[in-house]
C-alpha positions as CSV (number, residue, x, y, z in Angstrom):
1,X,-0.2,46.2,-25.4
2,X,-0.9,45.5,-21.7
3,X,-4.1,44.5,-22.9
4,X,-2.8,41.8,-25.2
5,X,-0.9,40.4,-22.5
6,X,-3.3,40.1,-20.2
7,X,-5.6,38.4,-22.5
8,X,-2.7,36.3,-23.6
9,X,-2.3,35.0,-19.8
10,X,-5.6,34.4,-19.6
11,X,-5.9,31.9,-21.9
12,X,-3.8,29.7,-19.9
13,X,-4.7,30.3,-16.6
14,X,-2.6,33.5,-15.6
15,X,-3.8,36.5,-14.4
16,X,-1.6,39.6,-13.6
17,X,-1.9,41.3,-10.0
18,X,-2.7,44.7,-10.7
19,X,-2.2,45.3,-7.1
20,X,1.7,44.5,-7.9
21,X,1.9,45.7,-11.6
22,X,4.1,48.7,-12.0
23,X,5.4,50.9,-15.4
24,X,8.7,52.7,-16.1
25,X,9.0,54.6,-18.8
26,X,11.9,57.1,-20.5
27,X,12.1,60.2,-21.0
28,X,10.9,60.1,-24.6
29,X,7.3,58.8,-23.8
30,X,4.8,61.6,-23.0
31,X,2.6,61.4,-19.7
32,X,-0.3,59.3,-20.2
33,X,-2.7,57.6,-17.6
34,X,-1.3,53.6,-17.9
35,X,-4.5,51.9,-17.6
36,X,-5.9,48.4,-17.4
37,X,-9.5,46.8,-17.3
38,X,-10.6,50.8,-15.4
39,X,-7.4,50.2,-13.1
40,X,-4.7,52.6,-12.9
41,X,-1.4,51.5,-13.0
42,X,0.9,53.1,-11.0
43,X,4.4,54.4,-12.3
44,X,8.2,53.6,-10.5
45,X,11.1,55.1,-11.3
46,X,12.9,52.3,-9.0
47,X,13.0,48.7,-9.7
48,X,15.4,45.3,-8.8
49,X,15.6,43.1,-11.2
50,X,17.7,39.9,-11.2
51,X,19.3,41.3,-7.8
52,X,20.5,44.2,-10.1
53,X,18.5,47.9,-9.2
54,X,17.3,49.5,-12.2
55,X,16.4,53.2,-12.4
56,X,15.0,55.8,-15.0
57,X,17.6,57.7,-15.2
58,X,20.7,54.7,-15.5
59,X,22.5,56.0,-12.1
60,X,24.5,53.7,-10.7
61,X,25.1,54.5,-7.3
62,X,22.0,53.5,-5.5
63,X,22.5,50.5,-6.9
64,X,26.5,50.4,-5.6
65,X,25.4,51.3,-2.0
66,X,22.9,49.0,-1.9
67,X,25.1,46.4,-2.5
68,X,27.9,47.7,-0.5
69,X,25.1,47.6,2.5
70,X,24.6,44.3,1.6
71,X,28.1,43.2,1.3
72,X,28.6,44.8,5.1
73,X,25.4,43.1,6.2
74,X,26.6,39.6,5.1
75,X,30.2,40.7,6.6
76,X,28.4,41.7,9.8
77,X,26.3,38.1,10.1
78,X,30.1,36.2,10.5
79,X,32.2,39.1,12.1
80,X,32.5,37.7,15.4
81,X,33.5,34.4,14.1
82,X,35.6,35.8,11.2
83,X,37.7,37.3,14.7
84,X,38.0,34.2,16.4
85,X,39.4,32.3,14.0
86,X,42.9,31.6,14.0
87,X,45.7,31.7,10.9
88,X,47.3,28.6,10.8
């Protein structure tokens, strides 16, 4: 299948970065070496997608504290203004 879509983006001009390409997989797929043109693809159990972290096993919380690190990050970027400003 990988195959396919490489040779798909080929024909117009795309080629995937197999330096950058990465697999997930469930656990009802067996262990098998992911493999493209002699280049072994590398698998992640970790992966953001559309600002949203998706893992293997659906667990939610790294994906809650990394966005309540995120949250206190932005917080932390306008705290000292946030403190001088007046209620009026």
């Amino acid at each position: 299948m990988l195959a396919d879509f490489d040779k798909a983006c080929g024909k117009i001009g795309l080629r995937l970065n197999l330096t950058k390409t990465m697999f997930m997989k469930n656990g009802l797929v067996s262990f098998d070496p992911f493999t493209l043109n002699g280049t072994n693809i590398p698998e992640g159990s970790i992966y953001v997608y559309s600002g949203r972290e998706i893992n293997t096993m659906n667990d939610l919380a790294p994906e809650l504290s990394r966005r309540k690190r995120a949250a206190w990050g932005a917080f932390k970027s306008i705290e000292g203004v946030v403190k001088r400003t007046k209620n009026t």
